[in-house]
Each structure stands twice: as structure tokens, then as C-alpha cells.
C-alpha positions in Angstrom: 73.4 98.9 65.8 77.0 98.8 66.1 76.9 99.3 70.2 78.6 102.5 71.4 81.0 102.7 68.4 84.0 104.9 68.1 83.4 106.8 71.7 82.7 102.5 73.0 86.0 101.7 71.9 87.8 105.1 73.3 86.7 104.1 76.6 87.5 100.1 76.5 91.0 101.3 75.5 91.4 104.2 77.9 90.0 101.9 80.8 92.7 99.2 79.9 95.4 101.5 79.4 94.2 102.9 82.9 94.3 99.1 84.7 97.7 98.7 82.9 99.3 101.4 84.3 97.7 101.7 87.8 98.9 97.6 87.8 102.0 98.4 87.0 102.3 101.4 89.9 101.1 99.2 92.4 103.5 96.2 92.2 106.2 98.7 91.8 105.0 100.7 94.9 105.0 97.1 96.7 108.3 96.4 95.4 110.2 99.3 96.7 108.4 98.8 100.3 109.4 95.0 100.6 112.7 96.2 99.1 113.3 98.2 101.9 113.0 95.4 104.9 115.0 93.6 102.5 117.9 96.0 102.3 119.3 95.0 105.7 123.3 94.2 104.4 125.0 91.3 106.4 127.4 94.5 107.2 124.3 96.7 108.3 123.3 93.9 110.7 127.0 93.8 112.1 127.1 97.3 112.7 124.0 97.5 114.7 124.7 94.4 116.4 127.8 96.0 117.7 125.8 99.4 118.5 123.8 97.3 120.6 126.8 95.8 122.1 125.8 92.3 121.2 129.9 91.7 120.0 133.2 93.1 121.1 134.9 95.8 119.1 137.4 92.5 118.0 134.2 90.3 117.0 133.4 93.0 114.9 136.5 93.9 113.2 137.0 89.9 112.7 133.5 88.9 110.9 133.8 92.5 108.7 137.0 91.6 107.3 135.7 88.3 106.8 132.5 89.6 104.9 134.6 92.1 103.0 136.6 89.2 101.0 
């Protein structure tokens, strides 16, 4: 009269422990894939921006030294 007992309880745990850890995968897999669109570096930028040819080779040279202090 107890319900489903000792095997009831192995399975409420395992299925929690299960939820936890598949929770915690998830935000951590969605971490690491915002992370990287978030990884662009004002110095990244400024080197494609000058592989593009958006700024001179003196633009560049000025606004690196500037984000380098």
C-alpha cells in the first residue's frame, strides 16, 4: 500500500538526476554557441574591417594602438 516503493523512489531520483543534468547540458551547450557571436574582439573587428578595406593601413595602426592601452 506503500505505492511503488523502493524501485518508485529509484526511478523519481534517477528521472530528476536525469532533468538535472540534461538542464544543465543544454544551457551550457547554449552558452558556448551565443559565446561564440559574442567573441568578436574590438581588435577582431578592426582587422577585418581593414581586410575589407573599410580603413587605411594608418586608420588601422592608429585605433589598435589606441585599443591596446
Amino acid at each position: 500500500m506503500m505505492g511503488f516503493g523502493f524501485l518508485g523512489m529509484l526511478l523519481f531520483w534517477g528521472l530528476f538526476l536525469a532533468l538535472i543534468v540534461g538542464g544543465a547540458a543544454f544551457l551550457l551547450q547554449r552558452k558556448g554557441d551565443a559565446g561564440s557571436a559574442r567573441d568578436m574582439t574590438a581588435l577582431r573587428i578592426l582587422d577585418e574591417r581593414l581586410a575589407r578595406g573599410e580603413i587605411s593601413r594608418e586608420e588601422y595602426e592608429t585605433i589598435r594602438a589606441a585599443l591596446q592601452r
